[in-house]
Backbone bond lengths (Angstrom), bond angles and torsions (degrees), N, CA, C in turn:
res aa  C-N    CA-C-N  psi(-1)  N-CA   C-N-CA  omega(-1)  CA-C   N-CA-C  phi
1 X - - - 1.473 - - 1.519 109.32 -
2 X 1.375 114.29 145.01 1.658 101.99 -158.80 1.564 94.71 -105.98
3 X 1.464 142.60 -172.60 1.177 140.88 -173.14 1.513 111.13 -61.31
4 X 1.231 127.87 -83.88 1.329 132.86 -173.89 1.552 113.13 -41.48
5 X 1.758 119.30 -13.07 1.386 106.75 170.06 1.454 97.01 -97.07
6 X 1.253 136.00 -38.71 1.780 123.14 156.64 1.440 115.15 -28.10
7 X 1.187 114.92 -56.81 1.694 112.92 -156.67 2.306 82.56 -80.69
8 X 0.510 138.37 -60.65 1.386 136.66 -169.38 1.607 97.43 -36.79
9 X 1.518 98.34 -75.72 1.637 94.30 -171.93 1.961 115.63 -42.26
10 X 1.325 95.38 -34.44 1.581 95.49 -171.67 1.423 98.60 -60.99
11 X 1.679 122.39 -51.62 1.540 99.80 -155.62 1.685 105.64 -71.91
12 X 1.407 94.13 -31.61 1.723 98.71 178.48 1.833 106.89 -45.57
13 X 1.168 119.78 -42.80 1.163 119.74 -176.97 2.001 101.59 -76.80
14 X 0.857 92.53 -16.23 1.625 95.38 -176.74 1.707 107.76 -70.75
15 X 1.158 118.69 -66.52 1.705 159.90 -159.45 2.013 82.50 -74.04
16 X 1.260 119.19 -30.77 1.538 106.78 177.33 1.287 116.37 -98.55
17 X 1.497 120.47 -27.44 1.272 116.27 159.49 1.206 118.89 -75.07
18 X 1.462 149.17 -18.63 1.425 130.67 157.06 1.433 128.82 -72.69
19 X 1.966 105.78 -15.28 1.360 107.73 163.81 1.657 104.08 -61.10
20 X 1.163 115.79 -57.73 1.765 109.27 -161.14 1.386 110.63 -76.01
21 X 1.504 114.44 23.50 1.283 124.99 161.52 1.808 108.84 -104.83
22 X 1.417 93.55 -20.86 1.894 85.94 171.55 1.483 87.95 102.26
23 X 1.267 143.34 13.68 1.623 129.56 168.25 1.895 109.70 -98.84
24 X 1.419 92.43 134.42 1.363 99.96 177.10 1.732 121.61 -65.75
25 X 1.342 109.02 125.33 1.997 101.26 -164.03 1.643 90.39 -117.71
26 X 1.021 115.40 146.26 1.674 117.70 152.49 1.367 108.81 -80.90
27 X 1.395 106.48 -163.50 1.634 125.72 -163.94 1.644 100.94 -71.23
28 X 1.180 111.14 176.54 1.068 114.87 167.56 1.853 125.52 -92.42
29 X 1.212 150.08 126.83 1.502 118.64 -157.59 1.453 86.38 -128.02
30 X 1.184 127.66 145.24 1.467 134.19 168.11 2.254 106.62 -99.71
31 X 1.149 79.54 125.84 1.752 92.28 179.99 1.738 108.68 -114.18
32 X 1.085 123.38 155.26 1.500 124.32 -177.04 1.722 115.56 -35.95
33 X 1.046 106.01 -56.25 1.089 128.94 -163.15 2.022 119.04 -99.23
34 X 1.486 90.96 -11.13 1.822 96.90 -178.37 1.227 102.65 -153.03
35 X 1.640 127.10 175.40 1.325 106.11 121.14 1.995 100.95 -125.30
36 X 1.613 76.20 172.82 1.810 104.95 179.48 1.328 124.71 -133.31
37 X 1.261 122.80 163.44 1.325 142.31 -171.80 1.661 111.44 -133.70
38 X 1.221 124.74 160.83 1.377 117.36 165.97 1.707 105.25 -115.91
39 X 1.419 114.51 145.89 1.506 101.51 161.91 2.055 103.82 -121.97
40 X 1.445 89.43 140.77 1.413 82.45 -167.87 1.849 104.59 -131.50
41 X 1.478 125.61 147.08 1.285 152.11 176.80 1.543 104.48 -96.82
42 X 1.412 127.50 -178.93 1.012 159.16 156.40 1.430 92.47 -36.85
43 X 1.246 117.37 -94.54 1.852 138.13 -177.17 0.923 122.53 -62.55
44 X 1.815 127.65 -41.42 1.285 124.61 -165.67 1.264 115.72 -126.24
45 X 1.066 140.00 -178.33 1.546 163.13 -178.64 1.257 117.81 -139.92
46 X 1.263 130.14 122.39 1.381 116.39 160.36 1.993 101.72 -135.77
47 X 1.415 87.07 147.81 1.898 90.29 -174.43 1.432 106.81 -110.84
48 X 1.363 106.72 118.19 1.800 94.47 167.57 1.500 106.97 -130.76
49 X 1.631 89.42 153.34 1.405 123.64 -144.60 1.552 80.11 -117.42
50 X 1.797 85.13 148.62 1.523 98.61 161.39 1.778 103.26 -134.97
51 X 0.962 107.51 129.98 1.647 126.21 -173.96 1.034 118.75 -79.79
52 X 1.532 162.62 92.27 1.616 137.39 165.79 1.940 106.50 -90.37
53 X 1.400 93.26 156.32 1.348 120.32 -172.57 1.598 115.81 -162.28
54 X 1.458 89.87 -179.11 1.697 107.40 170.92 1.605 101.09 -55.47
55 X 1.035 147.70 -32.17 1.227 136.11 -134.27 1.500 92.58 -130.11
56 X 1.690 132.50 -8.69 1.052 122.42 -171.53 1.933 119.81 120.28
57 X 0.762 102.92 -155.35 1.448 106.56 173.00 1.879 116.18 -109.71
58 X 1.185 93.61 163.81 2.124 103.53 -165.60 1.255 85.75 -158.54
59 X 1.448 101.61 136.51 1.514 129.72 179.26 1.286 99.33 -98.58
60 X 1.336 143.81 170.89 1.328 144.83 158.64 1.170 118.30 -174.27
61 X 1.873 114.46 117.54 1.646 120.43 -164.15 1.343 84.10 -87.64
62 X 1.252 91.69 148.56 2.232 112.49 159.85 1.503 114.51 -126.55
63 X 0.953 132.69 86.51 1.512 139.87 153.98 1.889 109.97 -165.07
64 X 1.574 94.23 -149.88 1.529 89.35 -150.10 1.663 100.34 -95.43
65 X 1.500 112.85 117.97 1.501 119.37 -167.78 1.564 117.13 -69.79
66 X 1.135 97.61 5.02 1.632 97.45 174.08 1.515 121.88 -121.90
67 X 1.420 105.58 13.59 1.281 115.95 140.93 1.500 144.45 -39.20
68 X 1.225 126.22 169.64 1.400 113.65 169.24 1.663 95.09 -113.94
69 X 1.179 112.08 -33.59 1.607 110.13 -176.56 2.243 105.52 -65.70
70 X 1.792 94.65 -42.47 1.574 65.59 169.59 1.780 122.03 -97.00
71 X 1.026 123.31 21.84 1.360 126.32 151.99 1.813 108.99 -70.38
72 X 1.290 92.16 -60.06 1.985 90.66 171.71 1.803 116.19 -29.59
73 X 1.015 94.58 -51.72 1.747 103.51 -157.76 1.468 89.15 -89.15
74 X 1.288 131.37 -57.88 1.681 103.68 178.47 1.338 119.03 -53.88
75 X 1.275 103.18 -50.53 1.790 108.02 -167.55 2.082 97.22 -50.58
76 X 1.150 96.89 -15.83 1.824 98.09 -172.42 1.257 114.55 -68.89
77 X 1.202 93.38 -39.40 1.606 96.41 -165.26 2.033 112.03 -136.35
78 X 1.536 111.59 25.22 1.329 104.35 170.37 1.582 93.67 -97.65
79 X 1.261 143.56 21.08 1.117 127.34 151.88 1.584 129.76 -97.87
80 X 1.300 94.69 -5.85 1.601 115.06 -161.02 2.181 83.06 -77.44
81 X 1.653 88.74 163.42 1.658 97.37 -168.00 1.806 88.36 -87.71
82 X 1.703 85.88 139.78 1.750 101.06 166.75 1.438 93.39 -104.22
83 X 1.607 91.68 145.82 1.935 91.22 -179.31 1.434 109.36 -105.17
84 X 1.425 118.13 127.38 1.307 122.22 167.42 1.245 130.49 -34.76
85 X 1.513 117.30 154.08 1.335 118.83 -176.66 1.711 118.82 171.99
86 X 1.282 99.12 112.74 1.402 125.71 -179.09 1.271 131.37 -107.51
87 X 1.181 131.48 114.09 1.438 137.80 -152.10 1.655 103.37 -152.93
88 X 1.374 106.08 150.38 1.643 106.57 -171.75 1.756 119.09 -101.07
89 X 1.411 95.37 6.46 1.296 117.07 -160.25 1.977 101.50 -107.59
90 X 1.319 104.49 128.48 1.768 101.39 -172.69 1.654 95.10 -96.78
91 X 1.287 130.58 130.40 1.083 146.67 118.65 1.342 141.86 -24.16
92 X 0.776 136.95 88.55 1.398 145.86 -150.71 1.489 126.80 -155.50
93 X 1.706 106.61 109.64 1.553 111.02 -146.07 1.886 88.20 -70.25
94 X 1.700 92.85 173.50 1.500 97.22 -179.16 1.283 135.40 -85.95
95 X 1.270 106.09 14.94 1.485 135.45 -169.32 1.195 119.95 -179.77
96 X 1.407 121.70 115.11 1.147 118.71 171.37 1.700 126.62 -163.28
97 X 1.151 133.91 161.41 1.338 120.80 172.59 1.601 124.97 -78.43
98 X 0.971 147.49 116.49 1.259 135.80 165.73 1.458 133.46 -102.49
99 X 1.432 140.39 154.46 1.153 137.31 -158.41 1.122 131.94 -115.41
100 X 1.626 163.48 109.69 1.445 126.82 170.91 1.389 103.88 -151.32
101 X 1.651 131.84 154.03 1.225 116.50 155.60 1.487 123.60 -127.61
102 X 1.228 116.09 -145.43 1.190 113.33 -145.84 1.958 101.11 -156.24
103 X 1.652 100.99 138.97 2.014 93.52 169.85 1.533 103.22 100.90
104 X 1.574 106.78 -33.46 1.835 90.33 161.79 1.377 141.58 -70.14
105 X 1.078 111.08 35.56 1.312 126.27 149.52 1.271 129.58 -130.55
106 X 1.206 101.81 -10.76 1.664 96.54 167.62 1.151 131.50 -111.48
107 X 1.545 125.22 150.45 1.485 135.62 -132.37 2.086 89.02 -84.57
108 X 1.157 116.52 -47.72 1.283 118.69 -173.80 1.281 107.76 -84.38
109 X 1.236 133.50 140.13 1.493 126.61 149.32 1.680 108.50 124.78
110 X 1.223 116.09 170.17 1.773 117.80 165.36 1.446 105.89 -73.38
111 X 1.292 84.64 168.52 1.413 125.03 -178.07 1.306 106.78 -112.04
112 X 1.462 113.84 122.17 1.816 101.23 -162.07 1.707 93.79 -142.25
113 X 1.470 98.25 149.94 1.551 98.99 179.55 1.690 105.59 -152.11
114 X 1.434 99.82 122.46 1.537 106.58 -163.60 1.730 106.39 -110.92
115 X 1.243 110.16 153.15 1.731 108.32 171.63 1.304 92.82 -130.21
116 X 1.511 118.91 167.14 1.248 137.60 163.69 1.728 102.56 -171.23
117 X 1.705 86.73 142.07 1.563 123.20 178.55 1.774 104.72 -79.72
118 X 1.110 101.88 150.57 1.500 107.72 -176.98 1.438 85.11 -151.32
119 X 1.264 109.73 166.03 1.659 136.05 176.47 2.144 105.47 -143.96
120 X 1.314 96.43 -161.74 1.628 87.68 -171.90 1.605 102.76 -84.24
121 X 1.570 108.72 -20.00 1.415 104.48 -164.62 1.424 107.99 -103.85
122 X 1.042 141.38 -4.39 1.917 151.54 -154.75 2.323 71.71 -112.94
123 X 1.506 118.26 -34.70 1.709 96.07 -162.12 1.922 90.36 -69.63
124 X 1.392 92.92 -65.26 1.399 94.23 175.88 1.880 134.10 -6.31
125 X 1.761 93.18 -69.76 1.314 81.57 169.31 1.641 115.05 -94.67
126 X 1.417 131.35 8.03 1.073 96.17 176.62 1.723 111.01 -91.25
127 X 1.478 115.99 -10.42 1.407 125.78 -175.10 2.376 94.53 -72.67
128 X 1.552 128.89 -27.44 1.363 138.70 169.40 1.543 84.97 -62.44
129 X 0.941 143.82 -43.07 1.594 140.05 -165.65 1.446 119.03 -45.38
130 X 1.636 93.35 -55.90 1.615 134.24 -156.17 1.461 107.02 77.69
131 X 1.232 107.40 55.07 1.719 111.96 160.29 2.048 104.76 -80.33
132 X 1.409 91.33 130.26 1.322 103.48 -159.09 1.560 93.00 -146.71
133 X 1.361 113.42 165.25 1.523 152.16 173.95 2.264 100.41 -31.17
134 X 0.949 118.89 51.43 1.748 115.69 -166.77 1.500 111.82 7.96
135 X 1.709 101.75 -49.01 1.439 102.98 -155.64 1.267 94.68 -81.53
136 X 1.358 146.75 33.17 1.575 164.25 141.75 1.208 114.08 -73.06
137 X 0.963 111.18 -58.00 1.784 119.50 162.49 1.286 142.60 -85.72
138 X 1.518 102.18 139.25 1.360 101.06 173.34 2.051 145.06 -76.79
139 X 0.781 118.06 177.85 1.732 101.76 -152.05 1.841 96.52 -63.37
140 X 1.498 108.38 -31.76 1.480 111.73 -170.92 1.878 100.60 -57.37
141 X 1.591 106.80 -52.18 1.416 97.16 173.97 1.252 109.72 -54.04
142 X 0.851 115.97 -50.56 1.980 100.36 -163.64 1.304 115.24 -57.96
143 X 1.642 106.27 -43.50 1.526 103.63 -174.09 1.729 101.95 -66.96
144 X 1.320 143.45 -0.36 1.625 147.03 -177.72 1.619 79.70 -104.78
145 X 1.390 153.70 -71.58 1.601 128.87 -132.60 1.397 111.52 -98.27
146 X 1.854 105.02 -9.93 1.790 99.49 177.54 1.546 116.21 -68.08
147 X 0.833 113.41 -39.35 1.824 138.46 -157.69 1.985 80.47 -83.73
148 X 1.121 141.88 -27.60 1.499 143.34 -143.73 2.009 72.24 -116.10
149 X 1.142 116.21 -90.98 1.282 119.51 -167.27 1.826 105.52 -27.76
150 X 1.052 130.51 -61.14 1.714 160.69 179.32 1.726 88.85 -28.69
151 X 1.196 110.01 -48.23 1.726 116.74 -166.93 1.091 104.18 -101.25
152 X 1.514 145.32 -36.87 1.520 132.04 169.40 1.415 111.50 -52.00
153 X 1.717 110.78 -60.44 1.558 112.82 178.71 1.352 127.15 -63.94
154 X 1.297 98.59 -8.99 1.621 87.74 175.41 1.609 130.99 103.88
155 X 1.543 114.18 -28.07 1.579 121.74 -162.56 1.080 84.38 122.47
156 X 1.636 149.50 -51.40 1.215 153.82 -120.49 1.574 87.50 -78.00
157 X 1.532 148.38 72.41 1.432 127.27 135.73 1.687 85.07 -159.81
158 X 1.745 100.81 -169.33 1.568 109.38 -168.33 1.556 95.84 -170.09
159 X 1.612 108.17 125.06 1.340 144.60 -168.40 1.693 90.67 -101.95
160 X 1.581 116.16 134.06 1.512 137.49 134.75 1.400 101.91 -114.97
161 X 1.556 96.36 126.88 1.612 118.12 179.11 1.681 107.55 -110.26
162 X 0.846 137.55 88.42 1.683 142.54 -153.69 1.608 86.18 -104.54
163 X 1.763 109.55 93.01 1.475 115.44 167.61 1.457 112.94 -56.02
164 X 1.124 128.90 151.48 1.825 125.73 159.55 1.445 121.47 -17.32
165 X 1.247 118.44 -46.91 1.674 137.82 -179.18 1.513 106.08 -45.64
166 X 1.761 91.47 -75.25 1.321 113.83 175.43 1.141 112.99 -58.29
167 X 1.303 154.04 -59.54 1.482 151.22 173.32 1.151 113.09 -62.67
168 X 1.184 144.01 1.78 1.074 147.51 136.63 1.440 110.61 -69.13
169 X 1.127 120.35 -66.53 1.746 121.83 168.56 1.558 110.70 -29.11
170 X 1.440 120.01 -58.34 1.540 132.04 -166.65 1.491 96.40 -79.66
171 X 1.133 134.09 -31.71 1.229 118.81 -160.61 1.681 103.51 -99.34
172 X 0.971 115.78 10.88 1.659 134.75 172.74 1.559 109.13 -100.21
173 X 1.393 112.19 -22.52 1.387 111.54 -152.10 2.114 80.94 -105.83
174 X 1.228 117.28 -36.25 1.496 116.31 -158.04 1.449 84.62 -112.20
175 X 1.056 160.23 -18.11 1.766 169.77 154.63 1.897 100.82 69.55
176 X 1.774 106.94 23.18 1.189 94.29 -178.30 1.837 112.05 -143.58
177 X 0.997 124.38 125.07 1.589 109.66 -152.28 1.882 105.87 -57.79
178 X 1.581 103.26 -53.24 1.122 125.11 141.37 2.250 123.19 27.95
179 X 1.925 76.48 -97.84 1.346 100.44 151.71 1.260 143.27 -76.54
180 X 1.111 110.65 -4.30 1.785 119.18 158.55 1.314 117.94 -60.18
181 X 1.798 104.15 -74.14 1.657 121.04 159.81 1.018 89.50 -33.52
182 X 1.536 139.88 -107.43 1.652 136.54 -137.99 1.870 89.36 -41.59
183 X 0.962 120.28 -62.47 1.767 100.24 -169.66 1.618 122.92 -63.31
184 X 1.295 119.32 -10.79 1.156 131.89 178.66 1.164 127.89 -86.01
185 X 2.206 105.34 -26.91 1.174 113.19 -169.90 1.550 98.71 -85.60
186 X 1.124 116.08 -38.81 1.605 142.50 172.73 1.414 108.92 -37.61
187 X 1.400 119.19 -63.18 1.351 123.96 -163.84 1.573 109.06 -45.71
188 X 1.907 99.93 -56.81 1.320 121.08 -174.46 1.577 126.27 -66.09
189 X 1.664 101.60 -21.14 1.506 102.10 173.02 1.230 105.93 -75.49
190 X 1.837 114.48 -45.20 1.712 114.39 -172.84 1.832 115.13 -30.29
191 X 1.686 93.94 -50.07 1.190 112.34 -173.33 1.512 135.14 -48.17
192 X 1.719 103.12 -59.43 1.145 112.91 156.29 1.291 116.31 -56.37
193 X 1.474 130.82 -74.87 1.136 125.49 -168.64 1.683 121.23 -45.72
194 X 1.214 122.49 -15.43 1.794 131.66 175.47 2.014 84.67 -76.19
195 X 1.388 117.88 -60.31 1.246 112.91 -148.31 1.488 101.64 -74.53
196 X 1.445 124.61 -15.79 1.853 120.93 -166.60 1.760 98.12 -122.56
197 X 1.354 123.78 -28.40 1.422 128.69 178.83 1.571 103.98 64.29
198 X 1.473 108.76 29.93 1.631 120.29 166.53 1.481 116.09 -37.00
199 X 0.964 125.52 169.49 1.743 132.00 168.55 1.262 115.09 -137.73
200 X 1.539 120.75 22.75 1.401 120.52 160.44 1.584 119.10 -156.00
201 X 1.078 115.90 159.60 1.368 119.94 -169.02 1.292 104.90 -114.05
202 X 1.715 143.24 173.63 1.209 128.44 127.78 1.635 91.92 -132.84
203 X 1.451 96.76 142.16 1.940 78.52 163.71 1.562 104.46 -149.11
204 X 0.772 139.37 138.93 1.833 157.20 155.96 1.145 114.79 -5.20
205 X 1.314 129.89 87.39 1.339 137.44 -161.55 1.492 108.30 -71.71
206 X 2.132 112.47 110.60 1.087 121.22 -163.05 1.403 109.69 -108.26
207 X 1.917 111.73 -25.70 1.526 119.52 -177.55 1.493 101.99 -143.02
208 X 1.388 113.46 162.73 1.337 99.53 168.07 1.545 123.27 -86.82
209 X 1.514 120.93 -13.27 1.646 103.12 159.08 1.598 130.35 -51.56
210 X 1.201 126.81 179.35 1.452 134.53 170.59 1.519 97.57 -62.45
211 X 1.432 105.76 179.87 1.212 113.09 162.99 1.749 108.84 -99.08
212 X 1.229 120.24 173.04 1.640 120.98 -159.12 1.852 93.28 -77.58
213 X 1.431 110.78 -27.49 1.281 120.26 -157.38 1.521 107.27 -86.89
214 X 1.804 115.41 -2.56 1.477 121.66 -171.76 1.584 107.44 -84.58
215 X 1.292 99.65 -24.97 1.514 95.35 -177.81 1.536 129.99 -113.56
216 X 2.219 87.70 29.28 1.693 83.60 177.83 1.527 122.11 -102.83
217 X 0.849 126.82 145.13 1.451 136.75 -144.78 1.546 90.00 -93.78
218 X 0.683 109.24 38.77 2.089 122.46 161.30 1.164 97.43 -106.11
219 X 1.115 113.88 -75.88 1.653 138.69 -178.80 1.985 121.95 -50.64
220 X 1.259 111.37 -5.16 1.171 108.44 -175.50 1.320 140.08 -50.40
221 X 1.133 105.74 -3.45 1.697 137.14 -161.62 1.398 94.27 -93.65
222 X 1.722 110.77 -34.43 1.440 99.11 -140.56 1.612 93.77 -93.31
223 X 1.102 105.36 -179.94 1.781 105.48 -171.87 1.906 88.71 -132.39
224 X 1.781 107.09 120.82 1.160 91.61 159.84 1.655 112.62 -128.55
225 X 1.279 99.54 -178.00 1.266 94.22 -178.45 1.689 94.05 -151.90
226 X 1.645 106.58 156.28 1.588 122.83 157.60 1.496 109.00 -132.11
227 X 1.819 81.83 134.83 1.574 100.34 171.47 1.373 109.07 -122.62
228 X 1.341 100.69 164.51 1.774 126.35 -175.62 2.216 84.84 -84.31
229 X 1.266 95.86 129.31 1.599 100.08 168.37 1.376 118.63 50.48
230 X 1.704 105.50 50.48 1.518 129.75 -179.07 1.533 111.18 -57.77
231 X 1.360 101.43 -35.45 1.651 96.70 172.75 1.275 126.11 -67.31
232 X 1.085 139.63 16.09 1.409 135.55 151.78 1.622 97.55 -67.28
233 X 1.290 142.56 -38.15 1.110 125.45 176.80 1.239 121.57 -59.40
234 X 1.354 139.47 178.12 1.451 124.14 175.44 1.131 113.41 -99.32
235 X 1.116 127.95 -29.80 1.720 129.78 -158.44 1.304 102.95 -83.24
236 X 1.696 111.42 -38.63 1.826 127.13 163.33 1.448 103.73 -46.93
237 X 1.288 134.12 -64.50 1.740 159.18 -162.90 1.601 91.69 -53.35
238 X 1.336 108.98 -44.63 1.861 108.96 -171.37 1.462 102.82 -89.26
239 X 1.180 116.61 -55.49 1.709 108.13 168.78 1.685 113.32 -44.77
240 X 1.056 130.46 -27.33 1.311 150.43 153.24 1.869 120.96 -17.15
241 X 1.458 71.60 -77.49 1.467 106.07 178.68 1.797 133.66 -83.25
242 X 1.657 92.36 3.55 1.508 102.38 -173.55 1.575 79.08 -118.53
243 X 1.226 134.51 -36.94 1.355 129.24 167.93 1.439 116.97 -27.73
244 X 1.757 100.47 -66.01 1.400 106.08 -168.79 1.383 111.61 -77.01
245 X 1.387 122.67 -16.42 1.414 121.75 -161.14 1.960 90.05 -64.06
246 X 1.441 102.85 -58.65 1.633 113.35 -167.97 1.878 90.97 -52.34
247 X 1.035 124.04 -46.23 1.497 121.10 -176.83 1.683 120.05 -48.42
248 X 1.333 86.22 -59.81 1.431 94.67 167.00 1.126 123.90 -65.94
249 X 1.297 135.07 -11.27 1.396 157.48 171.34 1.325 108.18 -57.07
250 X 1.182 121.58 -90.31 1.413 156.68 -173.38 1.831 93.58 -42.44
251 X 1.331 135.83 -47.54 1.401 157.24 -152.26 1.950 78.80 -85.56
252 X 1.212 125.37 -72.15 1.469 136.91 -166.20 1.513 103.19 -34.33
253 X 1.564 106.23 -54.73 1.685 127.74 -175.59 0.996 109.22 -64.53
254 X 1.240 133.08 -25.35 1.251 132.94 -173.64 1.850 121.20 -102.19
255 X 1.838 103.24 -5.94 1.145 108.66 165.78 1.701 109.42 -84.71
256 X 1.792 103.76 -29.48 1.711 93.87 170.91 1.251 116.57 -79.60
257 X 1.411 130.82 70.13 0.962 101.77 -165.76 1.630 78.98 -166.45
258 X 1.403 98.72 -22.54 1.966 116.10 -178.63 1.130 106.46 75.88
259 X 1.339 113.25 54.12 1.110 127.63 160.49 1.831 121.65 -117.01
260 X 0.647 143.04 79.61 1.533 142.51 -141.58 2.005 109.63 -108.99
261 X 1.267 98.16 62.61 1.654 94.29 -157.60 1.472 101.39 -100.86
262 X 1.270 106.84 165.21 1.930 104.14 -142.44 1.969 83.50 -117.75
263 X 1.219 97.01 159.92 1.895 114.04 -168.75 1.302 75.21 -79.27
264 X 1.896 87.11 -179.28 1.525 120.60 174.59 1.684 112.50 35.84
265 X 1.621 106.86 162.32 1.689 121.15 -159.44 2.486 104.54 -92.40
266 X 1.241 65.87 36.13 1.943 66.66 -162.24 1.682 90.87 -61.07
267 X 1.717 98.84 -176.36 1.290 110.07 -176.55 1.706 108.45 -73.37
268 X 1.180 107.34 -40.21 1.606 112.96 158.40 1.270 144.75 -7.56
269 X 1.833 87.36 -54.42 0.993 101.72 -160.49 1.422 90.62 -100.22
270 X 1.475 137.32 -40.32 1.158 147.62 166.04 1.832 102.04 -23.88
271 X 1.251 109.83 -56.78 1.401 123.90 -154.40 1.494 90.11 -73.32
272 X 1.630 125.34 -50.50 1.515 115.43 -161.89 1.774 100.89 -89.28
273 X 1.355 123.08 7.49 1.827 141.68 159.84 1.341 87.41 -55.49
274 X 1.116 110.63 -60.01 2.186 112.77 -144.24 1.007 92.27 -85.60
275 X 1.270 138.12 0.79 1.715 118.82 173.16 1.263 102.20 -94.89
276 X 1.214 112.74 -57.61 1.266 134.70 -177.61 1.544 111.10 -35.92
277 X 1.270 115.49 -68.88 1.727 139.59 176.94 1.646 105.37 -46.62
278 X 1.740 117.04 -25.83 1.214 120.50 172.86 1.630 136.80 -68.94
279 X 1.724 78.40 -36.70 1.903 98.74 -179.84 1.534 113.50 -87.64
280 X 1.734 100.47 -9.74 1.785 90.33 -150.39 1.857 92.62 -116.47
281 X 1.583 122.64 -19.45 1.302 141.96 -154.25 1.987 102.50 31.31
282 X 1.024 80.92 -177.58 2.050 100.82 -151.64 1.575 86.57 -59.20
283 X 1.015 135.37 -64.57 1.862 127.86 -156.11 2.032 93.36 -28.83
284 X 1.457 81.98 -56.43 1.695 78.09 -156.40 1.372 102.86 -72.33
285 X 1.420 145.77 -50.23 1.043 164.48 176.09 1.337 98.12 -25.09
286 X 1.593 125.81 -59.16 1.640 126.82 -159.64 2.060 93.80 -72.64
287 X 1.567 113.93 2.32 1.131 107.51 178.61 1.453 116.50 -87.98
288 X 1.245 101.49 2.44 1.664 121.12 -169.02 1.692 124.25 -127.48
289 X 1.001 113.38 -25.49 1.525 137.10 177.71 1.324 125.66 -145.54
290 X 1.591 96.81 157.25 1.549 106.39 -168.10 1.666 108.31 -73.99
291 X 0.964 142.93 141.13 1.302 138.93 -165.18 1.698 103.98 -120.30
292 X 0.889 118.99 -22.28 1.925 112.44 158.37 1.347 108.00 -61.90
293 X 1.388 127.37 -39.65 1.911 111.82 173.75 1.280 101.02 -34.84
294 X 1.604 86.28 159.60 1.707 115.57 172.92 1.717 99.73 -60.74
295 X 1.273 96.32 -63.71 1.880 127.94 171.66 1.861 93.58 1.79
296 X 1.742 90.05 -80.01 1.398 101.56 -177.25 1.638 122.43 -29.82
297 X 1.983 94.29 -65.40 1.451 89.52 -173.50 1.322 120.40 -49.21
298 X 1.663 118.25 -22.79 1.749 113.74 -144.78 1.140 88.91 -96.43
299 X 1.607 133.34 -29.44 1.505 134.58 152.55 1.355 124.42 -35.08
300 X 1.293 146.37 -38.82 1.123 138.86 -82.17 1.656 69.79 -164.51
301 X 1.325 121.22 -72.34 1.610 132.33 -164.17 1.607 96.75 -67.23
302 X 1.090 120.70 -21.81 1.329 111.52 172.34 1.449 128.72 -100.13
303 X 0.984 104.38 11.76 1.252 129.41 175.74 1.636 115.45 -94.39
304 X 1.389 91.64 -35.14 1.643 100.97 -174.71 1.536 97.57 -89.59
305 X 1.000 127.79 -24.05 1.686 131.51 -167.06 1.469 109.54 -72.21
């Protein structure tokens, strides 16, 4: 049985176990990439999706999680059996937005989170490109495929670049890295999706909740999904790569400037922190690094000692 007759039988088996629970379901609708059903109450709606892929099948509720009606319908059926399924072949709807960013892990620098729209013909040539996975490439590629990607799509995507300052600001205000991303990833889908009226998402699976933006009843139409190692998709792979371009960006400006501060949270970098944090003290410092790291504190206490 090949994927799309897996994911069918599942929701069919889905859509019959909430009937013999007494919940009202609509039809069943098949979409490129899933199919779905709605189950609906008095007040609420919730839509679940069943996904096939390389990796198998993915369930995914869409409405408002602090419901009692969508607690009903998950609690119904996240115990019910998902059936396996492995295939060598990627799936990949014909249009869609995808998400990812870039800098959360490293102690210096922004925090950046890019989307971009793709269609069947913008994948085409940007996959002739060799738009690929960022962390595949080196900075010379990126700085050649962002500016290349920028003109195939059109305008069609949208960058938040959250300098040190600012992510420090936001990450005081949400106290969870977590919930930043979820508000960051959110902002940028709202965006696109108002400007292209897409019907699918993919974005870079960062937590295991939804995203804040899955259960807004604007969006109900839309089908999203998060995966673990989204960049095998392409439109993910280019959001990728416009991520790092601004990353690498921001890092460039800051060498004219004689500032020469090194990626990622290594001991290295720890070691060339504490010099640094010595000459410049925290005002200016939080203009340069994330200050919730550990990094910071262990900087910071030794400084005072």
């Amino acid at each position: 049985m090949n994927p799309e007759d897996n994911a069918k039988r599942q929701i069919e088996f889905y859509k019959s176990a909430l009937s013999k629970r007494g919940v009202d379901t609509g039809d069943i609708e098949k979409r490129e990439f899933n199919f779905e059903f709605s189950a609906r109450d008095e007040n609420s709606k919730v839509k679940v999706n069943v996904y096939f892929g390389k990796k198998g099948l993915k369930t995914v509720f869409q409405g408002d999680e602090k419901s009692a009606f969508f607690s009903l319908v998950r609690d119904s059926l996240i115990d019910e059996p998902l059936l396996n399924l492995k295939t060598d072949d990627l799936h990949e709807p014909a249009e869609y937005i995808g998400t990812d960013e870039c800098g959360k892990g490293d102690f210096f620098g922004p925090l950046v989170v890019g989307a971009v729209y793709v269609d069947s013909e913008t994948k085409k040539i940007l996959k002739k490109i060799g738009v690929k996975d960022s962390k595949e490439l080196n900075e010379s590629q990126i700085t050649y495929l962002a500016p290349e990607i920028k003109k195939i799509i059109k305008g069609n995507y949208e960058i938040i670049a959250m300098i040190p300052q600012k992510y420090n600001e936001l990450y005081g205000k949400f106290a969870n890295l977590n919930k930043l991303l979820d508000w960051a990833h959110s902002k940028i889908i709202e965006k696109l999706l108002d400007s292209t009226n897409c019907k699918y998402v993919i974005t870079d699976k960062f937590k295991k909740e939804s995203l804040r933006i899955h259960s807004s009843s604007k969006f109900s139409d839309v089908a999203f999904t998060q995966i673990e190692k989204a960049e095998k998709f392409i439109g993910v792979a280019a959001a990728s790569i416009l991520a790092r371009e601004k990353f690498n960006g921001w890092f460039n400006d800051q060498s004219n400037k004689n500032f020469y501060l090194p990626k990622g949270a290594s001991r290295e970098t720890e070691s060339y922190a504490a010099v640094l944090y010595s000459k410049i003290g925290t005002k200016e410092f939080s203009k340069l690094a994330k200050l919730h790291f550990k990094t910071f504190k262990r900087i910071a206490e030794k400084g005072t000692s």
